[in-house]
N, C-alpha and C positions, 0 to 999 in steps of 0.2 A: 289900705291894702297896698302893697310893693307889689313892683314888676318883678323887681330882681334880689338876690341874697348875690354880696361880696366876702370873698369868706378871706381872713386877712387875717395873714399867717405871719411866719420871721424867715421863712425862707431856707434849701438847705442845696447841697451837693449832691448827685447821684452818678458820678463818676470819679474819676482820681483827676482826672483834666479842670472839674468844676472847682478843686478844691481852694486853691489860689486867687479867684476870682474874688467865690463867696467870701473869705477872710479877710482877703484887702478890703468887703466892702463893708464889714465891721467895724475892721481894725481900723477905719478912717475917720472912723465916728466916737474911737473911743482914744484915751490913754494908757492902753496894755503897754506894761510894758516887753523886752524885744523876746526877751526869756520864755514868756509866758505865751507870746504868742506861737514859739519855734513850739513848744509843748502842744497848743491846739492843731499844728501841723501835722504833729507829728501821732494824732488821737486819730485824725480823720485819715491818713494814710494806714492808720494800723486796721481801719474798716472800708481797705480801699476805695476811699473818696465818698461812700455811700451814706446818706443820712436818713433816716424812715421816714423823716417827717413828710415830705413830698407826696413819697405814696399814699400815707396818711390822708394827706390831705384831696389828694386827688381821689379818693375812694370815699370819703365823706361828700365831697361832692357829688358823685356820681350817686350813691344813695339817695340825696338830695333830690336829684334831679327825678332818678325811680321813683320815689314815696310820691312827691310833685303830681307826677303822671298818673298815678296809682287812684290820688286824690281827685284827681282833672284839676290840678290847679295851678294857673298860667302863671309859670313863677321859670327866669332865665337864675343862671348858676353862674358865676364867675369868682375870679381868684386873683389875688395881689397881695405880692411877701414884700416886707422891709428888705431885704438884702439880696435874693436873687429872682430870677426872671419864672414866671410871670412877674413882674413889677404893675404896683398901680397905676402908675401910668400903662402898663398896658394892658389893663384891665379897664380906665378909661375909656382908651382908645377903640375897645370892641363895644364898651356901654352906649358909646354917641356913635358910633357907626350903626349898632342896631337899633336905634330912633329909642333905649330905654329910658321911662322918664321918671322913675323912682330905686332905691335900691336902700336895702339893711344890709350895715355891715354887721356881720360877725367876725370878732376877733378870737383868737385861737387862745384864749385865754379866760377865767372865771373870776382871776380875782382884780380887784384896782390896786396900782400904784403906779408911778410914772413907765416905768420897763416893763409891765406887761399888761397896758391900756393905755394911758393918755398920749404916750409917741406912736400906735399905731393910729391914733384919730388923729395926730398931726400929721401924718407922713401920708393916710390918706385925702387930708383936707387940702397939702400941699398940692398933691398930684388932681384933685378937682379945679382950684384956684388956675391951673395951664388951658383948662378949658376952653372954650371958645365963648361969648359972651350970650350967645342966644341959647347956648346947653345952659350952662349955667342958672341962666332966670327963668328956665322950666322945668328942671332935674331938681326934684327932693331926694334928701341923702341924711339917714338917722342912721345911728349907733346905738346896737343890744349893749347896756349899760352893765356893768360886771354881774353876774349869775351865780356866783358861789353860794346864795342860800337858796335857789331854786329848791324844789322837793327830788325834780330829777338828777339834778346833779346828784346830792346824799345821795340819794336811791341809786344812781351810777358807782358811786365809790363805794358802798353798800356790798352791792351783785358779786361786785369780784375783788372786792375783800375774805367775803364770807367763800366764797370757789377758793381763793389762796389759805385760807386757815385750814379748809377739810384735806388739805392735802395728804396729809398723815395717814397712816393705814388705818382703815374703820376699828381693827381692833384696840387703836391708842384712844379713839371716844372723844373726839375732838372737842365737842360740846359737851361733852359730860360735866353737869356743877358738879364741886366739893364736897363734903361732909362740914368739911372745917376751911375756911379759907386761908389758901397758902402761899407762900413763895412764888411768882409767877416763875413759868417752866418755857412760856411766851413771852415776846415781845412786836408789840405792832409798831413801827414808824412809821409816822407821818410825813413824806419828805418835800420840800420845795425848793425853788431856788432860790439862794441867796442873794439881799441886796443891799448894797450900802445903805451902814446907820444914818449917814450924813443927808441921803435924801429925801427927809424928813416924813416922806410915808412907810417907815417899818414900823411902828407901833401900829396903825388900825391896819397893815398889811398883814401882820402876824395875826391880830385879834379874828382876821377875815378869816385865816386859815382855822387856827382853833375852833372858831363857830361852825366853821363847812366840818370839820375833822370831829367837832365835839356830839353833830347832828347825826355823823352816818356811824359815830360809834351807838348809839341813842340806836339808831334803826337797825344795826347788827344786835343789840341786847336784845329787842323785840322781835326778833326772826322765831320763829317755832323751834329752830334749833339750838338756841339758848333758853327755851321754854316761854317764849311769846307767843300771844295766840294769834292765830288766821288774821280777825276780825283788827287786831292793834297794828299788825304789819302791813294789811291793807291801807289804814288810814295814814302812813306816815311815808306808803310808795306812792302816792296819788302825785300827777306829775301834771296837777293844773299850773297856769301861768300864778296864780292866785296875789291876784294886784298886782304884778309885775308889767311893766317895768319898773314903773315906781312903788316904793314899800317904803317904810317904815323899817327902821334897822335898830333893835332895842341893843340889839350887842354892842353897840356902837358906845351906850353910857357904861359898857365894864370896859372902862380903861384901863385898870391894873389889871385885868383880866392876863396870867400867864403861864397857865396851867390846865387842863380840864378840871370840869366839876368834880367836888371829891364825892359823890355819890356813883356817877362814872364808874371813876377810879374804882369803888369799892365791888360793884356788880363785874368788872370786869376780873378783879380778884379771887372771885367766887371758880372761874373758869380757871384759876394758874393764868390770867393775862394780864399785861400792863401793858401800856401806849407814851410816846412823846409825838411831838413836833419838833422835827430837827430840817436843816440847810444844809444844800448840796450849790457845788458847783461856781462857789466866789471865785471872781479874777479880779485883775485891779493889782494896783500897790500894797504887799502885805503890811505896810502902816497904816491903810484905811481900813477903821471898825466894819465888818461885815455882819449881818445880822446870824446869830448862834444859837444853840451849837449846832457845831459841824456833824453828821450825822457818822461820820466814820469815828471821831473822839468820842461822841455821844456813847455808839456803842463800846469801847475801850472801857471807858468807865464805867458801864452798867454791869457790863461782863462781870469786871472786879467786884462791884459791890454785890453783884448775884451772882453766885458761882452755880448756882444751880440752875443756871436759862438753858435754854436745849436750842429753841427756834426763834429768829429772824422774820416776821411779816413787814414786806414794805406797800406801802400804798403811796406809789410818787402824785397826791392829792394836787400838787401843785401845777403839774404838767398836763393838759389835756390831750395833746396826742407824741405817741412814741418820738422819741428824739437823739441826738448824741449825746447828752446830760443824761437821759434813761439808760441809755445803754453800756456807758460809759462808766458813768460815775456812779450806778447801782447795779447792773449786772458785770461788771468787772472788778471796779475798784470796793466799792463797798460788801459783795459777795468773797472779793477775797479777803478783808479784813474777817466775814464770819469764816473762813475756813481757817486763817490763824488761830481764831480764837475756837476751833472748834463746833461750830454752829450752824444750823442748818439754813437756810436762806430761801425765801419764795418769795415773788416779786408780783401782784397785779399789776395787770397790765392800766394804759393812760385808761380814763375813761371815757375818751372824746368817742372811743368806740363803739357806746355803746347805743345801740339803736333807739332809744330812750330822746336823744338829743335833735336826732330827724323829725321826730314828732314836734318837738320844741321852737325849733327853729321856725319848721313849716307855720305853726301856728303864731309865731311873732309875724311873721309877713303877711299876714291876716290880719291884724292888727293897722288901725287908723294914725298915720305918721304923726299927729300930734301931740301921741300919748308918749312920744319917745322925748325924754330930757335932752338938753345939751349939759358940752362938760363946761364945769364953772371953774375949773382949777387955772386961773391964767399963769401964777406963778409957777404951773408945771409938778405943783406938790397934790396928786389926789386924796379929796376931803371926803370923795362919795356922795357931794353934792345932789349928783345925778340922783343918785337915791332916795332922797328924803327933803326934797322940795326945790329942786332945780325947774328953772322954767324955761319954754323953750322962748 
């Protein structure tokens, strides 16, 4: 059992004063070049300096802390971003000043690959390693190892999928099957952000997504209101830990895996729907391969080849809570490509929101620190080791 949960984010700006700070502390760490970054300046002054994620996260925690209480269960809440303050170091700083002698991190993120898991367990291993030497050789410290096939995770991307599809006036019968199956009239993207080919985790970083993406479409076709019964949809919202943290990961042997199941595919047909997996939000050098398609060309092209699509569902599956990449790059840039084209557009929301994940959490800190894996990736290339027979 943990004293405490680290909830370990990326960090954002919530004024136009912040904005400068936070990007040079990016921009220090990366190769943008000067173009591209004047562009990310010029994103965050167009939303005066404000980025959701903070609140975000600060409101996750504070649930935390409520459920905690609720439960009687003696568990401290703290917070430490890669790029701006709180920083883990000063999240440290308050763990060894209140004498805590265990702590789970939670990363702000579900799936593995280097850029959204193994640099946050460096950056907070970095910032333990400053320690003092007497914290250190009493202070246990694991990592919730990537969560993307959790049951509540689907079940979170699920909830407010199914709220974004029924948007349509009840007289259009959103769920209504076919007689004949047609042309879809929908379209659901799946969106995440994009990472370089070259960092040789895009192929089981993709495969991660499709699996998490191919699950909660599986648990929308069994909702009642695609003609699922009660008894099927209970069994597939059930939000046990169920062997986690360690499992078994079957998805892991379809490698060529690059598409949903075409079974899927065909029940989703029955409805007028169809689905991808597409990437949002590459920077970099536009001569480094970034992983595709781009979800704005994505739709370009579908458009063309289906002239009869009507509506736009995006499920940003990849993002766990609200961000400048959400707001940004799918409620502006991507919503106005569907008004070019015509098309209607609804966006769920992240699903780090959903109360679903307090229960989760809470019950990982319940959990005996041994059962938590280390990461075995030393070359910095995530293999998902953690998952499937890492020892601590």
């Amino acid at each position: 059992m943990f004293q405490a949960i680290l909830l370990a984010s990326y960090g954002g700006p919530e004024k136009i004063e912040d904005v400068e700070p936070f990007l040079n502390n990016i921009f220090s760490t990366t190769n943008i070049p000067a173009a591209r970054q004047e562009a990310v300046f010029s994103r965050y002054r167009r939303f005066n300096g404000i980025s959701p994620l903070p609140k975000e996260c600060r409101n996750f925690c504070a649930n935390l802390k409520t459920a905690a209480e609720r439960r009687n269960q003696q568990l401290r809440i703290y917070q430490g971003n890669l790029f701006f303050p709180p920083t883990f170091d000063d999240a440290f700083d308050q763990l060894e000043s209140d004498g805590v002698e265990s702590a789970l991190v939670f990363a702000t993120s579900a799936f593995a690959a280097f850029q959204s898991c193994k640099r946050y367990r460096e950056a907070v291993l970095q910032a333990f390693k400053k320690r003092s030497e007497v914290f250190k050789r009493s202070f246990k410290l694991a990592f919730v190892p990537p969560f993307f096939d959790l049951p509540a995770m689907k079940r979170a991307v699920a909830d407010d999928l199914l709220t974004a599809l029924a948007w349509e006036d009840l007289e259009d019968a959103p769920f209504k099957k076919q007689v004949e199956t047609r042309e879809p009239t929908r379209l659901i993207l799946f969106s995440a952000h994009s990472i370089p080919v070259i960092s040789g985790d895009e192929s089981q970083y993709r495969r991660q997504l499709l699996s998490c993406a191919s699950a909660t479409l599986q648990s929308i076709l069994a909702a009642p209101g695609f003609g699922g019964t009660p008894d099927k949809a209970r069994d597939i919202s059930d939000a046990s830990l169920a062997d986690f943290p360690k499992r078994n990961l079957s998805f892991l042997a379809k490698r060529n895996a690059v598409d949903f199941p075409s079974d899927i595919r065909a029940c989703l047909r029955a409805f007028s729907l169809d689905a991808a997996l597409v990437f949002q939000s590459r920077s970099g050098s536009p001569r480094t391969p970034w992983l595709e398609p781009d979800a704005a060309c994505y739709l370009r092209q579908y458009k063309q080849e289906h002239p009869q699509l009507e509506k736009v569902i995006v499920s940003p599956i990849g993002f766990f809570f609200e961000n400048m990449e959400t707001i940004y790059d799918l409620d502006e840039k991507l919503r106005g490509v569907c008004g070019e084209l015509n098309l209607g557009y609804r966006r769920a929301p992240c699903c780090g929101a959903s109360p679903r994940f307090i229960d989760v959490v809470l019950d990982l800190a319940k959990l005996d620190f041994n059962l938590f894996p280390v990461c075995a990736a030393s070359d910095g290339t995530c293999d998902l080791s953690c998952r499937f027979g890492g020892q601590n």
